[in-house]
C-alpha positions as CSV (number, residue, x, y, z in Angstrom):
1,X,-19.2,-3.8,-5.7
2,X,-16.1,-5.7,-5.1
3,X,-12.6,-4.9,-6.5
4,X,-10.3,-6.6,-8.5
5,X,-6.2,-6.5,-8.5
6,X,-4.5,-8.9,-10.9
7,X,-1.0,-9.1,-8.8
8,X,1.6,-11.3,-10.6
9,X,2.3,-15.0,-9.6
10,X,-0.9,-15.0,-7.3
11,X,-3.1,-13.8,-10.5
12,X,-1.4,-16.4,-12.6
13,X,-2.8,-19.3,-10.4
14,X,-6.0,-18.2,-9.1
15,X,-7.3,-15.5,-11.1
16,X,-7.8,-12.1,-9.9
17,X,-7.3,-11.8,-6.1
18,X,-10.5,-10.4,-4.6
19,X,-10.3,-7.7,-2.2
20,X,-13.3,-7.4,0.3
21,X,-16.5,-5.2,-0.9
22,X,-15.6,-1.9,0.1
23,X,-16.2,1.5,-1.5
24,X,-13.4,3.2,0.6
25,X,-10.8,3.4,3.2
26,X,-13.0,3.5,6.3
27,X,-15.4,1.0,4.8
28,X,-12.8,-1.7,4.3
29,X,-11.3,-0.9,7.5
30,X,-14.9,-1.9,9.0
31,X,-14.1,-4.9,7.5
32,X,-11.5,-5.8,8.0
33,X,-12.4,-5.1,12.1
34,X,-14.4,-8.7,11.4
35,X,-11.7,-10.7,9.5
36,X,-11.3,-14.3,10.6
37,X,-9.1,-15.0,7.6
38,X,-6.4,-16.8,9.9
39,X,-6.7,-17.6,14.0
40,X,-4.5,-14.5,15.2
41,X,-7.9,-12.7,16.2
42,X,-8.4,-15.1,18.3
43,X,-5.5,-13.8,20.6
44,X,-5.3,-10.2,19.4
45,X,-7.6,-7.1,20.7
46,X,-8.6,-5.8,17.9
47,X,-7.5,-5.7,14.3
48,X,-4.9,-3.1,13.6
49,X,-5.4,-1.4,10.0
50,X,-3.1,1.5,8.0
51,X,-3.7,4.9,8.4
52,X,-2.4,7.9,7.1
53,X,-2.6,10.5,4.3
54,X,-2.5,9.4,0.3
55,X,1.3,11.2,0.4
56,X,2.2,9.2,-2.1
57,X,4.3,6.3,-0.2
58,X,3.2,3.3,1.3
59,X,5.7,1.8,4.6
60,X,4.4,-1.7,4.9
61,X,5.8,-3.3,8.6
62,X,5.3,-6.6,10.0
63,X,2.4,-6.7,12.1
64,X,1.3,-4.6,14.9
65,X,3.4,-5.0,18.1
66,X,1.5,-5.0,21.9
67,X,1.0,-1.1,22.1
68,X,-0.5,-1.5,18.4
69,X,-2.7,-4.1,19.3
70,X,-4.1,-2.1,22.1
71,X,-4.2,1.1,20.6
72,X,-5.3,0.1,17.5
73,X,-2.7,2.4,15.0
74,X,0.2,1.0,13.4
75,X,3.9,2.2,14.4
76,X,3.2,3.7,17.8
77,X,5.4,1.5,20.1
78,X,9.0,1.6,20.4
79,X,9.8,0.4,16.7
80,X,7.5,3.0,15.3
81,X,9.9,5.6,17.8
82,X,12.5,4.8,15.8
83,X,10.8,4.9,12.6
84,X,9.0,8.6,13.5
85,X,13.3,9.9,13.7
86,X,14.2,8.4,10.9
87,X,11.5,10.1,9.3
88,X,11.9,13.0,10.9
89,X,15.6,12.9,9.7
90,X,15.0,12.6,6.4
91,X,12.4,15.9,6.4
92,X,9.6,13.3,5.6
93,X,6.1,14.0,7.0
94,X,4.4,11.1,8.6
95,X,0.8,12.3,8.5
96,X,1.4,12.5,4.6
97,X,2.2,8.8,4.2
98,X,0.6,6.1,4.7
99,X,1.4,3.7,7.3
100,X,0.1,0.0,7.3
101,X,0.9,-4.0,7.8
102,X,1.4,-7.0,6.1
103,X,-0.7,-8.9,9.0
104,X,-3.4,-7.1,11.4
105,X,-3.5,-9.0,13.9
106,X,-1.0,-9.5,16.9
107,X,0.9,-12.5,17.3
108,X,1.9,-13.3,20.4
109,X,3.3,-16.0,23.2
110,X,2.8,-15.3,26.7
111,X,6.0,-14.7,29.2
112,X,4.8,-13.8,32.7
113,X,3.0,-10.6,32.4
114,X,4.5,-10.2,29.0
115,X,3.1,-10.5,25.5
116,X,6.2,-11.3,23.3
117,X,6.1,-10.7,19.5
118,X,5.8,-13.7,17.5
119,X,7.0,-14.0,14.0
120,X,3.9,-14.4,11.9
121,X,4.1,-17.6,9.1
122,X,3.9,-17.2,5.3
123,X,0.4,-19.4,5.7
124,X,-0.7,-15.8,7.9
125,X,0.7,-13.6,5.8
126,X,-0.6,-14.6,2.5
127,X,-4.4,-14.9,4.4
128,X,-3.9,-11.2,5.4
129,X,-2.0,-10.3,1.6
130,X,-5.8,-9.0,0.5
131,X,-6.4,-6.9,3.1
132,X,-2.5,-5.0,2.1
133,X,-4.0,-5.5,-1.6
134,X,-7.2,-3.5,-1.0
135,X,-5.5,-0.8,0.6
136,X,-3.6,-0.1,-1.8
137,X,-5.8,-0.3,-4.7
138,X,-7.8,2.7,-3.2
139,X,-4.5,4.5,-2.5
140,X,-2.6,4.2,-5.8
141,X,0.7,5.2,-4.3
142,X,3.9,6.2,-6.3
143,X,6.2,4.2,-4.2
144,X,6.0,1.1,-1.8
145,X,8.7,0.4,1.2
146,X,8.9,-2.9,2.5
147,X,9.8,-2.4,6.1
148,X,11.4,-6.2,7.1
149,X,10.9,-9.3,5.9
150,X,7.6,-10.2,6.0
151,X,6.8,-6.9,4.4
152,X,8.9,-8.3,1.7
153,X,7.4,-11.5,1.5
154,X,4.0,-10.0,1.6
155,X,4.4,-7.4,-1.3
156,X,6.9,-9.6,-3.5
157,X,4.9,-13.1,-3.0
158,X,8.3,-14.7,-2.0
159,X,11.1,-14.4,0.3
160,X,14.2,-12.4,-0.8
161,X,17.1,-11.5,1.5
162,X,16.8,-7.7,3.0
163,X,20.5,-7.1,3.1
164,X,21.3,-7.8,-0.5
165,X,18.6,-6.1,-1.7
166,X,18.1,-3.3,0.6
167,X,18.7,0.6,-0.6
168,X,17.6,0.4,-4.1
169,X,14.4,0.9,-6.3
170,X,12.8,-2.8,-7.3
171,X,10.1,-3.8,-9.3
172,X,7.3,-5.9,-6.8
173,X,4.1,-8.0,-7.4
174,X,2.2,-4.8,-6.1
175,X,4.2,-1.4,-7.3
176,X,6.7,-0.8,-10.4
177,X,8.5,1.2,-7.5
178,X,9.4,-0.7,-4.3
179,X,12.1,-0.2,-2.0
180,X,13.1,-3.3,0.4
181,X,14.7,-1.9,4.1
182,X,14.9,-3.4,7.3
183,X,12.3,-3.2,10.4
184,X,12.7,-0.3,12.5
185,X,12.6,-3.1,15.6
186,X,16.0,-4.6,14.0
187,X,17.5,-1.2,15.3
188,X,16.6,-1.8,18.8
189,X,18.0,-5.1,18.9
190,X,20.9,-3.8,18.2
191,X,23.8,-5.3,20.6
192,X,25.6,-1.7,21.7
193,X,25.1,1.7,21.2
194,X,27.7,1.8,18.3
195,X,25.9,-1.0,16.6
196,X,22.4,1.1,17.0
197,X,24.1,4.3,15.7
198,X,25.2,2.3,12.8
199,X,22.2,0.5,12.2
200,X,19.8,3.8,12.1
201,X,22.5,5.7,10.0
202,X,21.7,2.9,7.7
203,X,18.1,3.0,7.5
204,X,18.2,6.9,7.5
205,X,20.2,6.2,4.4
206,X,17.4,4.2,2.7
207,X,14.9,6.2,3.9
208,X,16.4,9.2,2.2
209,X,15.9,7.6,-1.3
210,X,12.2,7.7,-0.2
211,X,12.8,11.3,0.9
212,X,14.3,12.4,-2.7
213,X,11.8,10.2,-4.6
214,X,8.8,12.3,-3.1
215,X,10.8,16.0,-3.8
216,X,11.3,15.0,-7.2
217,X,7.7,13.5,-8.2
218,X,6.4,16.6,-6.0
């Protein structure tokens, strides 16, 4: 039996968007193992699916990075380092969130022996949006954060600047309560330590409106 989410603008053209027969989690991550929605699998290992515990929050990122691709678990390179502190930080536990993507697969350009990170397009994103939609139609969480822009895109259905409208409840195409913060990888791009500092006092900061959200709903 399939399943149906009417999400905002997208609903409005086309109807109900269709997420992929599944009658749980683990079947639709099957599933989406086989999805040729868009050409990334051509160049990535596997596809990389959300995991995590029905805590109540959603962290949506980017797409998985190289160790993600080759593990096959979201957040477990260096940008998902700095996102385990911040949680840490903020006294939330990871296991009791879940943790996915706005695009599965890996995008990448080759440099030497190097896989470097590609930005994926909107045209990838939006291929990869029922996948994010199907997830969270068997999760029903409280609370989405949009972790970087094409998080953003992804869960709004259009672009909208992450430092204006960081650090502050919004309503999305996909949850009454969404919260729009940077990428944990911004932090390590950082151009000096006092910049880094800075820039993960910051997202600590919106990650503890998460952190009370969850204590008061709990």
């Amino acid at each position: 039996m399939r399943n149906e989410l009417k999400c905002g603008k997208e609903a409005g053209k086309s109807g109900a968007t269709l997420a992929p027969a599944a009658s749980d989690l683990a079947e639709l991550r099957k599933e989406a193992e086989k999805c040729q929605a868009c050409p990334l699998f051509l160049n990535a290992t596997q596809t990389v699916f959300g995991e995590g515990g029905p805590g109540g929050v959603v962290f949506i990122g980017e797409q998985p990075g190289d160790q993600e691709d080759k593990v096959g678990k979201p957040f477990v390179g260096p940008a998902g380092q700095i996102f385990d502190q911040a949680l840490k930080v903020v006294g939330i536990d990871r296991s009791q969130c879940y943790v996915t993507n706005a695009v599965k697969h890996f995008k990448w350009k080759p440099h030497g022996k190097r896989r470097i990170h590609e930005k994926p397009s909107s045209r990838e994103i939006e291929a990869c949006r029922p996948w994010l939609i199907a997830e969270l139609q068997f999760l029903r969480p409280e609370m989405i954060v949009c972790l970087g822009a094409s998080a953003v895109r992804s869960t709004f259905g259009k672009d909208l600047p992450i430092l204006k409208n960081r650090g502050r409840w919004m309503s999305s195409d996909l949850s009454p309560k969404t919260l729009i913060t940077v990428h944990p990888s911004s932090i390590l791009r950082a151009p000096d330590p006092t910049a880094k500092e800075k820039a993960f006092a910051d997202f600590v900061g919106d990650l503890k409106l998460v952190a009370e959200s969850l204590g008061s709903s709990g």
